[in-house]
N, C-alpha and C positions, 0 to 999 in steps of 0.2 A: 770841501766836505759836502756831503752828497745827505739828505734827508727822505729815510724810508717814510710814506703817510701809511699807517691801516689803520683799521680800524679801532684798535688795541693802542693808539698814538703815532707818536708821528720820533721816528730815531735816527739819528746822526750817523752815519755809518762808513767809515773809510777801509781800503785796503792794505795792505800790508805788505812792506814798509810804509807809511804812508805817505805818500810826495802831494803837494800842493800843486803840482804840472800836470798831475797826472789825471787825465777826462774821463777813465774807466770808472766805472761805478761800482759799488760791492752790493750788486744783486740787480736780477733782471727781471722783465716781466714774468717769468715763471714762477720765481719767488713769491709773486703779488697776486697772481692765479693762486699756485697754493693756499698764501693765508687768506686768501679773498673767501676760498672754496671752504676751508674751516671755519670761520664766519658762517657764513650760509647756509653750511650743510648743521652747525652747530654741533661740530665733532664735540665729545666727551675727552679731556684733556687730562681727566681727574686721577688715569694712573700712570704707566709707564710710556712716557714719549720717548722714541728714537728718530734723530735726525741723520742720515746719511748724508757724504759729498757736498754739505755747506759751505759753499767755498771761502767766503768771508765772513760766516757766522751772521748774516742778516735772518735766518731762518728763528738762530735757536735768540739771538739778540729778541725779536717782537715774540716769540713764543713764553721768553722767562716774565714777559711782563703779565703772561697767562695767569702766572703762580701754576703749571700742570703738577702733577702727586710726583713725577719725577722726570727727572728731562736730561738725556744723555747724545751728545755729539760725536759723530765717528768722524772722524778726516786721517787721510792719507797724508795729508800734506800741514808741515812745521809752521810755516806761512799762515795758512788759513785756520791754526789755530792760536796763533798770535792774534793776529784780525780779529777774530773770536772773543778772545780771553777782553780785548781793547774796545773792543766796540760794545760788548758788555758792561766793563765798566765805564765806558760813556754814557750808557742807556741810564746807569743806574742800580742798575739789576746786585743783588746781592751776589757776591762771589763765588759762593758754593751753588747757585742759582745754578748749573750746566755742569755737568760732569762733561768731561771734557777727554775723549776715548781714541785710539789711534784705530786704523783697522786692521792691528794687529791685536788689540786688547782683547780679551776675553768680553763679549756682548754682557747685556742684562739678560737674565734667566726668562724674564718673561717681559713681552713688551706690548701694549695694550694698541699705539699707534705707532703705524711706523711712516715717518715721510724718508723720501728719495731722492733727489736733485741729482738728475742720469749726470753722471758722468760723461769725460768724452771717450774714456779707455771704457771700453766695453769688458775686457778681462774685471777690472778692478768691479765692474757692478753684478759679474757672475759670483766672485767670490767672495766678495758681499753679503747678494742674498742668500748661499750655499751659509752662510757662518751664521746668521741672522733668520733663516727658519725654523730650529727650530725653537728659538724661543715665541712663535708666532703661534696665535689658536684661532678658534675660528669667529671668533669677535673679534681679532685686531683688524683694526682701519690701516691697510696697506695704500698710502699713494705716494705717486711718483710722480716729479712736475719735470719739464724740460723745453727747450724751444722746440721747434716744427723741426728744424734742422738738427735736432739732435737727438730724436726721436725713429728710430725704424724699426722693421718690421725683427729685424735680430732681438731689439730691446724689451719689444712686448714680448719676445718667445721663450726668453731671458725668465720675465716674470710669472709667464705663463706655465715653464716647466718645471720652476725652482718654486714658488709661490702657489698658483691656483690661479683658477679664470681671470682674465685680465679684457680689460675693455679700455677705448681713448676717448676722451671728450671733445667736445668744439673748440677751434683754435678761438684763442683771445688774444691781440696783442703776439702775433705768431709764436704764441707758446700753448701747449697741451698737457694736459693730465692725465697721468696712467693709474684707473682706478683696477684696483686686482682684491680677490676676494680668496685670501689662505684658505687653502685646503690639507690640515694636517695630517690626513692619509696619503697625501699625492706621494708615489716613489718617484726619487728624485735619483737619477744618475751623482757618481761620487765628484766633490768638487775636483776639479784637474788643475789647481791652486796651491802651494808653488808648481811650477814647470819647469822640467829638467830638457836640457840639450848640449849637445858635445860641438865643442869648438871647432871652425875648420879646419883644413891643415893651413890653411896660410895668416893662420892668426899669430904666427909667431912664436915666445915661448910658453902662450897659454894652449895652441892648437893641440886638438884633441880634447882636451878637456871638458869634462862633465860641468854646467855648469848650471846653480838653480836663480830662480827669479820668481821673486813673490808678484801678484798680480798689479797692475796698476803701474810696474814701471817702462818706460819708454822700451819697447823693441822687446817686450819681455820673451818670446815666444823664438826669437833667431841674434843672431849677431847683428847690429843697422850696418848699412854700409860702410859709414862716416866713424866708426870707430873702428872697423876692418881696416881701412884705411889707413886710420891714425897709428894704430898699432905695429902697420910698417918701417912707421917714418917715427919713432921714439928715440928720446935722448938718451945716449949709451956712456960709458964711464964717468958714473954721476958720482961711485965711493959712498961715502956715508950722508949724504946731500938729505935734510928734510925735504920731502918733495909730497907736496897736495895732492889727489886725484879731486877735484873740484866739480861739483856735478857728476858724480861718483857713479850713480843707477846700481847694475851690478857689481862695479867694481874690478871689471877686466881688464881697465886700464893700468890699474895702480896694481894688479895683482902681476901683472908682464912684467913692469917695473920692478916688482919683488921679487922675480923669478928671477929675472937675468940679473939685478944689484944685490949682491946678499947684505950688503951694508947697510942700504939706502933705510931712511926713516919714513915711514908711510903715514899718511893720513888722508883718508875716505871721509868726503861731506857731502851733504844732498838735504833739499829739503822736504825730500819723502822719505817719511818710515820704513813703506817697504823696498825702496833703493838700498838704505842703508842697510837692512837686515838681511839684504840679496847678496851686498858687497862683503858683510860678515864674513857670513856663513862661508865663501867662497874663498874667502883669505884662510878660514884656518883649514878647510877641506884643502888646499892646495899649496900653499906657504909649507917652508921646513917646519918641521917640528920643535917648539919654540919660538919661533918669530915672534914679534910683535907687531902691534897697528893701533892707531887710531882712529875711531869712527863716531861721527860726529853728526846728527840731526840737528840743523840748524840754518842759521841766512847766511848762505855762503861761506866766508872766512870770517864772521862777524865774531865767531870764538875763538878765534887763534891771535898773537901778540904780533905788533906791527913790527917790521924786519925780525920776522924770524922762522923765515922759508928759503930756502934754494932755488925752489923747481915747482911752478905749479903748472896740470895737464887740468885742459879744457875743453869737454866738446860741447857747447854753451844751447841751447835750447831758443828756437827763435818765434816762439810762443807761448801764451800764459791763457791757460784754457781755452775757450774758442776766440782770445785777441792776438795777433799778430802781432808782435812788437819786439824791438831790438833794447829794451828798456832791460831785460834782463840778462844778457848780453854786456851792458855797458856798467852794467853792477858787478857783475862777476869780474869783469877786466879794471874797474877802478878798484874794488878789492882786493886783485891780486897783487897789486901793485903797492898797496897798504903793506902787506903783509910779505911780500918781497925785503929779501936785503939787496942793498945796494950789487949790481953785478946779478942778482938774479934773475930769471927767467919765466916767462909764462911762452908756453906752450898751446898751440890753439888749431882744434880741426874746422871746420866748416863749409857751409856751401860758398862756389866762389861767389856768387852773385851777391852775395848775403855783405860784399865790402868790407870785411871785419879790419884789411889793414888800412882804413882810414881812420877808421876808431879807434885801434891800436897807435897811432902815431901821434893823434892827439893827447891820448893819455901817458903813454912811454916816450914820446918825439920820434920812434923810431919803429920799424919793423920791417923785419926780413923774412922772405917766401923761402919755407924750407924744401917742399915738395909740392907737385902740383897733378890734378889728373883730368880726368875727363870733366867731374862734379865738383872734387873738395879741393883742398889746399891746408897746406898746415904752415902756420906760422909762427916766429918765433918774434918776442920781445923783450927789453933787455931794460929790466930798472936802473936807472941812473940818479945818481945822489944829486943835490942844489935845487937851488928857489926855483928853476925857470921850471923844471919836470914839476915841481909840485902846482905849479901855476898852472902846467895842463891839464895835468889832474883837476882841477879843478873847475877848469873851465868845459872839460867834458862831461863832467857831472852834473856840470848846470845846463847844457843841453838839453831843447825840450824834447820827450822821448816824439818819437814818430810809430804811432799806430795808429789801428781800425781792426773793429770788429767784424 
């Protein structure tokens, strides 16, 4: 566990799940730019704060030790308001200390400062500031903090057309501040937040189809390749099988599933809001009439009952905001495996380089190349009941993760 210093104290701060292996920090020089810059500047805190894109809540954690007149956290993401909610009450901080806001929720009416922590999805910080102007007037303290590298010329123009003049400061610690000064007359083009697009024809039994996606999730804007792909090479006479879509986004995976099993039991999980509300909306626009599903914002399969899945599909993410890491990867596959009954299956797309059936063998003993192409590969692996599988399990879990920022 990693300790934020400002000037406001000094707070314990971990990520989410929180692993003891794990070197990532939950907050970076930008963070420390920001609260450095409130310090100094001796921003007015005394009415409505909103915090955008905290990823592990270190913003709103040293903020609640402010006491501001009101303090509200928007995150996309289930994780980083876990993090949040933990790291809070580690600080201390009174509970009702942080409203705690998806960026689906309906904003505060009116917000006096608003901080920013850019994003890397550039959609997810248009539709944002499109939901979040107008409760802005021309006294709110708009800033935006980010590293050098995650900062371009799109993101000021971002602020600039949705917000008001916007200006960058000197880099510190290769991180920069985006100061912008609301202008409540600015006309603002209409947010283009969801975004609708039609499947192609070789998507299978979803191709053609209209499909929407709220901002901020992977690939929102097209089909990715790697589930093009996966969508090929799908498990066919599954009958009435529970089967996961895991890492759900939109949801086109488990919805093919639905289309060609009319049996099959569905459950969509992800641990972003607007994944999940992408995958919704998509199942009852396209599912028979009646169908059912389950849809679940949360860690992984951490809500579901250990053996009592069939089938779980994964096309696993080999990144966690600007860190590179297979850490989340080997969470989602020691999970699935939880939650497997014996004789079940996890299903897996990915890049081939990306190794995943080494990691798959440690944890199942076993895995087979279902399909292979130029990029991806889809794999299958097969839970097996006895001490020795659970002893891999276990020893893959204790594996130290491998990344870099």
């Amino acid at each position: 566990m990693n300790r934020l210093t400002t000037s406001w104290g000094d707070f314990p701060l971990t990520r989410f799940p929180e692993d003891p292996r794990d070197t990532l920090r939950a907050w970076d020089a930008s963070d420390e730019y920001l609260l450095n810059h409130l310090t100094e500047t001796e921003t007015d805190l005394s009415g409505t704060v909103a915090v955008v894109g905290d990823r592990w809540g270190a913003l709103a954690t040293a903020l609640a030790a402010r006491r501001p007149g009101a303090l509200a956290q928007i995150s996309d993401s289930y994780l980083g308001r876990r993090a949040t909610a933990e790291n809070l009450a580690r600080s201390g901080a009174d509970p009702d200390a942080v409203r705690l806001l998806t960026t689906l929720d309906t904003p505060p009416e009116r917000i006096d400062v608003l901080l920013v922590r850019v994003p890397k999805n550039l959609a997810l910080l248009e539709d944002q500031l499109h939901r979040l102007a107008p409760a802005l007037h021309e006294g709110t303290v708009v800033v935006g903090t980010g590293m050098v590298k995650e900062i371009h010329t799109s993101t000021l123009q971002l602020f600039e057309s949705i917000i008001g003049p916007t200006r960058t400061s000197l880099a510190v610690k290769k991180a920069r501040l985006i100061l912008c000064t609301p202008d409540p007359a600015r006309e603002r083009a209409a947010n283009p937040w969801p975004y609708r697009y039609d499947l192609p024809a070789d998507a299978g039994t979803v191709a053609g189809r209209t499909v929407v996606n709220q901002a901020g999730i992977f690939c929102a804007d097209r089909l990715d390749i790697g589930t093009r792909f996966f969508l090929k090479h799908l498990p066919t006479g599954i009958g009435g099988a529970r089967v996961v879509d895991l890492g759900c986004g939109n949801g086109v995976v488990g919805l093919a599933v639905a289309l060609a099993e009319p049996e099959a039991d569905l459950v969509f999980t992800d641990e972003s809001y607007p994944a999940v509300a992408s995958a919704e909306e998509n199942f009852r626009t396209h599912a028979e009439p009646g169908r059912t599903a389950e849809f679940v914002v949360g860690d992984g399969t951490a809500e579901l009952a250990a053996d009592s899945v069939d089938l779980v599909l994964n096309n696993p993410p080999f990144h966690s905001h600007q860190a590179t890491t297979d850490r989340t990867s080997r969470r989602m596959f020691t999970d699935a495996r939880r939650v497997l009954r014996p004789g079940g299956e996890l299903w897996v797309v990915g890049n081939r380089h990306l190794g995943y059936h080494a990691t798959l063998r440690r944890i199942f003993g076993s895995c087979e190349l279902v399909a292979s192409g130029p990029k991806f590969v889809v794999l299958r692996a097969v839970k097996r009941a006895g001490g020795q599988d659970r002893r891999r399990e276990r020893a893959a879990a204790a594996t130290p993760p491998e990344s870099h920022v």
